[in-house]
C-alpha positions, 0 to 999 in steps of 0.5 A, spaced: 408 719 753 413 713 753 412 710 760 419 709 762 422 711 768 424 716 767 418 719 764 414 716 769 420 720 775 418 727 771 411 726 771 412 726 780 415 732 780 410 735 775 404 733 780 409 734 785 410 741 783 403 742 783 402 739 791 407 744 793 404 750 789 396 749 792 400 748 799 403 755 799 397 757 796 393 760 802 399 764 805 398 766 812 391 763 812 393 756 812 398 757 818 391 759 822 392 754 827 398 756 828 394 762 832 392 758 837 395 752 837 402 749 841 405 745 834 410 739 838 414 735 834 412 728 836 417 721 837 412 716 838 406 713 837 403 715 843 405 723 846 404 724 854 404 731 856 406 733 864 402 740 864 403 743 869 398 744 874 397 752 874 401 757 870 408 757 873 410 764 877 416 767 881 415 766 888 420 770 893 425 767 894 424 765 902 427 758 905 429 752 899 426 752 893 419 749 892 420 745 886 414 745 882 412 737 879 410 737 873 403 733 872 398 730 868 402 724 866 395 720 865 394 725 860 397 724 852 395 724 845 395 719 840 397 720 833 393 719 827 394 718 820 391 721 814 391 720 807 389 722 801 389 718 794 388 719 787 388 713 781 391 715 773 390 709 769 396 707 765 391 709 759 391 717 760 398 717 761 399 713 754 395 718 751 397 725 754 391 726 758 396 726 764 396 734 764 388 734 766 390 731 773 395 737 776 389 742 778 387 735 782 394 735 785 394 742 787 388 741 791 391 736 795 397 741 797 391 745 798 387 741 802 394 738 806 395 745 808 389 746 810 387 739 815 390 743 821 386 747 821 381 742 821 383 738 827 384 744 831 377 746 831 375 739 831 378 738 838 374 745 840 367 742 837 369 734 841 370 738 847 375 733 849 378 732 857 384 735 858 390 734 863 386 736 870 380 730 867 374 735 866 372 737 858 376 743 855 370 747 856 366 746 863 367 746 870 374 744 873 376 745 879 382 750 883 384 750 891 381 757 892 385 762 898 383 758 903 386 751 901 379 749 899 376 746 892 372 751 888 369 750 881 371 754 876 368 754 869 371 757 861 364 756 859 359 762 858 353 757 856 348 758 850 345 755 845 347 757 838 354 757 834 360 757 839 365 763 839 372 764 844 376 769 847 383 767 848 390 769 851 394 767 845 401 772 848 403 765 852 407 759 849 403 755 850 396 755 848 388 753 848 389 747 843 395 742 841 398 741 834 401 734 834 406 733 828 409 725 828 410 724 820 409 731 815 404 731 810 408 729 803 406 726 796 408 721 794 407 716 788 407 708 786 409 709 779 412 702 778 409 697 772 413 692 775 409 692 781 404 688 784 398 694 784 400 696 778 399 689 774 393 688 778 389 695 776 392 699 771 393 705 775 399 709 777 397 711 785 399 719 787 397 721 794 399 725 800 399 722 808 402 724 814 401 722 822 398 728 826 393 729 831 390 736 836 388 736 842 386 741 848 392 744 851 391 749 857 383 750 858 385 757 862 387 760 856 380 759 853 373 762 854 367 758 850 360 763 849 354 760 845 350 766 845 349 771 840 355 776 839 353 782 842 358 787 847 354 784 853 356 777 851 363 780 849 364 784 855 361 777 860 367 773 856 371 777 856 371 778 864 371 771 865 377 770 861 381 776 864 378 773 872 380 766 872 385 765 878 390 758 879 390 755 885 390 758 892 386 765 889 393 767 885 392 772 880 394 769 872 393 775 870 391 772 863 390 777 857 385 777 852 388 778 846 384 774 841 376 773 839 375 768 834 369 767 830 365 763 825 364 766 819 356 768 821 359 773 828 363 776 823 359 782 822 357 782 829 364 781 832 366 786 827 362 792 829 364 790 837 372 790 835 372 795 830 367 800 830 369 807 834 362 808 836 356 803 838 349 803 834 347 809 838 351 813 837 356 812 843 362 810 843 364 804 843 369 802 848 369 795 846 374 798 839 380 795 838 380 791 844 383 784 842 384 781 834 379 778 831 380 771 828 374 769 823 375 761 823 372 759 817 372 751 820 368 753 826 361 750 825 356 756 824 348 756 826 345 750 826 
């Protein structure tokens, strides 16, 4: 190939074309994040969220208004930036090898597409402090009906691959995706520039600025114990019984269960089978989707 610019601006929008096609590549798949993560679109290096305290409910309208502040001022995200690279010497475009490196291109879309998936569950296996200061998954502390603190806790403990429940029927959810600069490919195809005269090599990669963390702690149940109807029916009562402040009811549906890829024959026969393994039925059936994350850490 002759290296002018024009042809080096055709060889980008070929591996451009090839980015575009890996990122499409995983379909709803690559969008499982979306699941159980609020996407907010950032302005700023740093983004602080005033949670509220509790999840918001209409009182009886008696006397004035009760304003309801929003908290957690201390709490934000900080975005992150990311990137992948890959060099082609200026002799494999000379000698029409170019075409070997789309399959490359192609993974880095498919890659791209699938790293928020890898940052949400990165935030779920860090545990990280949420806006109320307490881990994510752990004791945090409410006003019980009395007006006094209590511990409440979205951890059933356990020792082995951790697996969850969610309600995922509200706006917000258990973790948040941070978007500041989308994932985008780009390339330094110059022959005049700096990096090219000193390597030989044209550069093409993909960057963006993103970052994940926890979202609203209530939404969640964490259990480290073999996936079982116990444990799942244990899980799930705790997740549909957390209150807010002053005992009121939050009534929290659990409307997902996600596991690892080595639940997935267990949580199958909990979710999907009709009848238990002794004949009984199962009354555990179609009780909540399953989300096999294949992100999420299997045995150790």
């Amino acid at each position: 190939m002759d290296l002018t610019s024009a042809n080096l601006q055709a060889l980008f929008r070929a591996y451009n074309t090839a980015f575009q096609r890996g990122f499409g590549s995983l379909g709803t798949d690559g969008a499982l994040f979306e699941q159980f993560c609020t996407t907010v679109p950032s302005t700023t290096a740093v983004e602080v969220y005033p949670f509220l305290k509790s999840l918001p409910r209409l009182r009886e309208w008696i006397g004035e208004r009760v304003v309801h502040s929003l908290e957690g001022g201390e709490f934000s995200i900080k975005n992150r930036k990311f990137e992948l690279t890959e060099g082609i010497s200026r002799d494999a475009i000379d000698d029409d090898s170019y075409g070997l490196y789309a399959p490359v291109f192609e993974e880095f879309g498919r890659s791209s597409r699938e790293h928020p998936n890898e940052l949400a569950v990165e935030t779920l296996v860090a545990n990280p402090k949420c806006y109320d200061g307490a881990a994510l998954f752990g004791n945090h502390v409410v006003l019980n009906d009395k007006g006094k603190e209590a511990n409440v806790s979205n951890d059933m403990g356990g020792a082995g691959a951790a697996w969850y429940v969610m309600d995922l029927t509200r706006v917000i959810k258990p973790v948040v995706f941070q978007k500041r600069r989308a994932y985008h490919f780009r390339a330094l195809t110059d022959l005049n520039s700096d990096s090219v005269f000193n390597t030989d090599k044209f550069k093409f990669g993909v960057d963006a600025r993103v970052s994940a963390g926890p979202g609203l702690w209530q939404l969640i149940v964490r259990s480290k114990e073999p996936f079982n109807a116990d444990t799942y029916a244990a899980a799930r009562a705790r997740l549909q019984e957390l209150k807010g402040d002053h005992g009121r009811p939050l009534a929290l549906r659990h409307s997902h269960t996600m596991v690892p890829n080595g639940h997935e024959g267990a949580a199958l026969r909990v979710l999907n089978n009709a009848q238990a393994a002794n004949g009984a039925t199962n009354e555990w059936a179609g009780t909540s989707k399953l989300i096999l994350n294949p992100w999420l850490p299997g045995a150790a």
